[in-house]
N, C-alpha and C positions, 0 to 999 in steps of 0.2 A: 336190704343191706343197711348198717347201720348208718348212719348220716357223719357221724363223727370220725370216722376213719375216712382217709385219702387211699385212693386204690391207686396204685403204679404199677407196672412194668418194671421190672428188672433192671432195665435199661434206663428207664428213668429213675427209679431209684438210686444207683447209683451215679449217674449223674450230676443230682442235684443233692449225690453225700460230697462227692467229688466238687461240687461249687462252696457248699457250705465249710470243708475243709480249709479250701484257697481262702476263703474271707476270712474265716478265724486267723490264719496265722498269716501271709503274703498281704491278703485285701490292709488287713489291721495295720501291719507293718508301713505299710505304701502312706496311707493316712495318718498316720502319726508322723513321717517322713515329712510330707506334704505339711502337717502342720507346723510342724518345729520351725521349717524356713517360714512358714507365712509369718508365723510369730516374729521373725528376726526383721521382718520386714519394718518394722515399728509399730506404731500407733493403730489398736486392732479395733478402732471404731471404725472407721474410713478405708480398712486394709478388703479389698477387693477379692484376693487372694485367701485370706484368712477363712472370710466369707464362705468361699467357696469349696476351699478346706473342709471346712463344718459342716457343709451340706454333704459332701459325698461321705463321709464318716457317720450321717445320720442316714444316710441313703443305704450307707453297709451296714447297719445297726440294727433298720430297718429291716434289709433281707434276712440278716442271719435270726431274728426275731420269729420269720415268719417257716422258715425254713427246718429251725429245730424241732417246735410241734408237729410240723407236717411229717417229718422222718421217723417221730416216735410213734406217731399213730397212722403210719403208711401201713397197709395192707398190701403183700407184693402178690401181684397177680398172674397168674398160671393159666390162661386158657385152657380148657379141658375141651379134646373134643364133644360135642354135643350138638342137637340140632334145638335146643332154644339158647333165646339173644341172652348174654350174659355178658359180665366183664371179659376184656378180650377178645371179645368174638367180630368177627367180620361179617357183616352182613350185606347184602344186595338188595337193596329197594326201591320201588318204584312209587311216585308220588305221586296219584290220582290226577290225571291229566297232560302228565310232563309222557314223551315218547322216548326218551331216554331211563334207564336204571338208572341209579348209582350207587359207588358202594362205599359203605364209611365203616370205621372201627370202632368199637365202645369201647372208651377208657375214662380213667378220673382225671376231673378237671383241670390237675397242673399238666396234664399232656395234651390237652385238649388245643385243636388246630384244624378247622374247619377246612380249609385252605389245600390241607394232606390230608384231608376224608375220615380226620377223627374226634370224635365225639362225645363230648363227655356224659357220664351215667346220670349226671344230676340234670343235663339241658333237656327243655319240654318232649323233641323226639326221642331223646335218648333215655329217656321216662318212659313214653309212650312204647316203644320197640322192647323194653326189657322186659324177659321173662316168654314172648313171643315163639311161636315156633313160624318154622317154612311153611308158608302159606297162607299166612292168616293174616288179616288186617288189624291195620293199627289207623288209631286218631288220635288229635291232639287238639288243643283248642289256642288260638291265637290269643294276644294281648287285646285286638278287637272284637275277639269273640266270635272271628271264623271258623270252622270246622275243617281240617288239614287234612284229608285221609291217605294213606301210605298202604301200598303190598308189599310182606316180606317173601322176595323173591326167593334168597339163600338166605342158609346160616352158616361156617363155617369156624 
């Protein structure tokens, strides 16, 4: 898969058109708002207020920055059924030694949330598991150069 596209969900894709929208016109509005009074405040060396004005205007500037490229080059992604790990797919694995499964989602990184079981395509397991079918092992190699091994229990 190509590295320069962001794979999303539906669901997150428009969410985060849905965020980028509010900031263009509401977030911008609010900030401009926020600074008009800081400015009336006087003296904008010393203005506390002003200050902090500025930052969230750079902090909205910021997202909607980072947010436009990502939407023009999202990939929206469709699960297909299949029995290998792909975008979308839900998988059940077991981690060589752990007595429990678990089971996490493969999705692209702005959904990524380890927390909710999902995983992005670009992090080392989620590397290691793609392309994978039911049954087969997977490994991966630590930051210290341990040897991680994984059974793909399901694929879904």
């Amino acid at each position: 898969m190509n590295d320069d596209k962001e794979y999303l969900s539906q669901e997150k894709y428009d969410e985060l058109k849905k965020e980028l929208e509010y900031l263009r016109s509401t977030g911008r509005k609010k900030v401009l708002v926020d600074l008009e009074y800081a400015k009336s405040l006087g003296d904008l060396s010393e203005n506390a207020e002003y200050h902090e004005a500025r930052s969230k205007q750079a902090e909205l500037e910021d997202r909607i920055a980072v947010l436009e490229p990502l939407l023009k080059s999202a990939v929206i992604v469709a699960h297909m059924d299949s029995d290998v790990v792909s975008m979308g797919s839900k998988v059940v694995l077991q981690k060589e030694g752990d007595k429990e499964p678990r089971s996490i989602e493969i999705v692209g990184t702005e959904e990524a949330d380890v927390e909710k079981g999902k995983l992005s395509n670009k992090s080392p397991l989620g590397q290691a598991i793609m392309g994978k079918k039911k049954g087969e092992p997977a490994s991966l190699k630590t930051p210290s150069g341990e040897t991680i091994s994984y059974h793909i229990i399901d694929v879904r």
